[in-house]
C-alpha positions in Angstrom: 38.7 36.1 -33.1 38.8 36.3 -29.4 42.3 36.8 -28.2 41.5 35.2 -24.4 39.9 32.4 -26.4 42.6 31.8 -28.4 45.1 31.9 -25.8 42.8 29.1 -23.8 44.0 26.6 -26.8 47.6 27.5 -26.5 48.1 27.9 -22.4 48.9 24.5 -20.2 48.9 25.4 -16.3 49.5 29.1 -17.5 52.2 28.4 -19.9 52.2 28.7 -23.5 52.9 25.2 -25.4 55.2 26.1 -28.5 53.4 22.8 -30.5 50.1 23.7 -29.8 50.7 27.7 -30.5 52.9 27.1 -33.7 50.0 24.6 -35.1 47.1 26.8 -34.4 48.5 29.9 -35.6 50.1 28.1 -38.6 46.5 26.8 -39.7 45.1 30.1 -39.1 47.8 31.8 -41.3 47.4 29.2 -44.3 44.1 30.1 -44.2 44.4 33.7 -44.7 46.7 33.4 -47.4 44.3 30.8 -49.2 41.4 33.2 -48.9 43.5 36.1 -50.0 43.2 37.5 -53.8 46.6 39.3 -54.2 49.7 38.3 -56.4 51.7 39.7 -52.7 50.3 38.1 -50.3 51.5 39.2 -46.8 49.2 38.5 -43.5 49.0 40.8 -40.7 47.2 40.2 -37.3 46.7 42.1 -34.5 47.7 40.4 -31.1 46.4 42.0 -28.2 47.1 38.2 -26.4 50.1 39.4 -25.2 48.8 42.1 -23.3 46.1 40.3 -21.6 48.8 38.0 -20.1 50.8 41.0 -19.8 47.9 42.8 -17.4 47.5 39.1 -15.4 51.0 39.8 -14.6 51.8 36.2 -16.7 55.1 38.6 -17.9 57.1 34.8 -18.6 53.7 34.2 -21.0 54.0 36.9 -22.7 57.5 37.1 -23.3 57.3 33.0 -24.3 54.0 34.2 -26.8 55.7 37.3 -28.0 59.2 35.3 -29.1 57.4 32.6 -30.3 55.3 35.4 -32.7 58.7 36.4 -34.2 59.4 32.7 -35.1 56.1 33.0 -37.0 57.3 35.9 -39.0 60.3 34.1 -40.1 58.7 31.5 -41.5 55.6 33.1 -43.1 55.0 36.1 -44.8 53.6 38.0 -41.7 53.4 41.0 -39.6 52.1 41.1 -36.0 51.0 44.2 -34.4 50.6 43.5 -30.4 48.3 45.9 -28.6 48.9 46.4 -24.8 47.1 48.0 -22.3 47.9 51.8 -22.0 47.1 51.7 -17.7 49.4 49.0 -17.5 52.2 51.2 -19.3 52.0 54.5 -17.1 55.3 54.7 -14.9 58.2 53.0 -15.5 58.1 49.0 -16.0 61.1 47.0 -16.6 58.8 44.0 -17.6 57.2 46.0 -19.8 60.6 46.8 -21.2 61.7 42.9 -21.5 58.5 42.5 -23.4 59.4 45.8 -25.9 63.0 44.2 -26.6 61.3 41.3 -28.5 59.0 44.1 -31.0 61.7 44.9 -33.8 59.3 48.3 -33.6 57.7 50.4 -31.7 54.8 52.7 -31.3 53.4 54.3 -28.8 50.3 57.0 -28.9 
């Protein structure tokens, strides 16, 4: 799926709507457990969302979509793994660090 098109069903005026993000990425994650054939079912999805807003300089966005990822993970069997932009990350970036203080890890190649 197209993360900038995604985000276009989830952004008003710039700014991420917690109904319309929690509803679209609810549906999305029902239907990957549905079409999943495992006893454990767990859902991972790669978010590289974040970073576009992230490189726009939208760093409220992406801190909004990044907290509102975690809330996903507590209510659903999930793991996100958010993929940013490595030229955005040379030098140091303190908005870059706001953004790392939501991950509950971190990796870096």
């Amino acid at each position: 799926m197209d993360a900038a098109e995604k985000l276009s069903t989830v952004l008003v005026n710039r700014v991420p709507d917690r109904t319309l993000f929690l509803e679209g990425f609810c549906t999305l994650i029902e239907s990957a457990m549905k079409a999943a054939r495992s006893e454990y079912l767990r859902v991972a999805i790669f978010d590289d969302g974040c970073g576009l807003l992230y490189a726009e300089g939208n760093l409220d966005a992406a801190i909004s979509v990044e907290r509102m990822g975690n809330d996903l993970c507590k209510a659903h069997k999930l793991n996100i793994l958010c993929g940013y932009p490595l030229l955005q990350r040379q030098g140091y970036d303190p908005g870059f660090g706001n953004i790392c203080a939501e991950h509950s890890a971190l990796y870096s190649d």
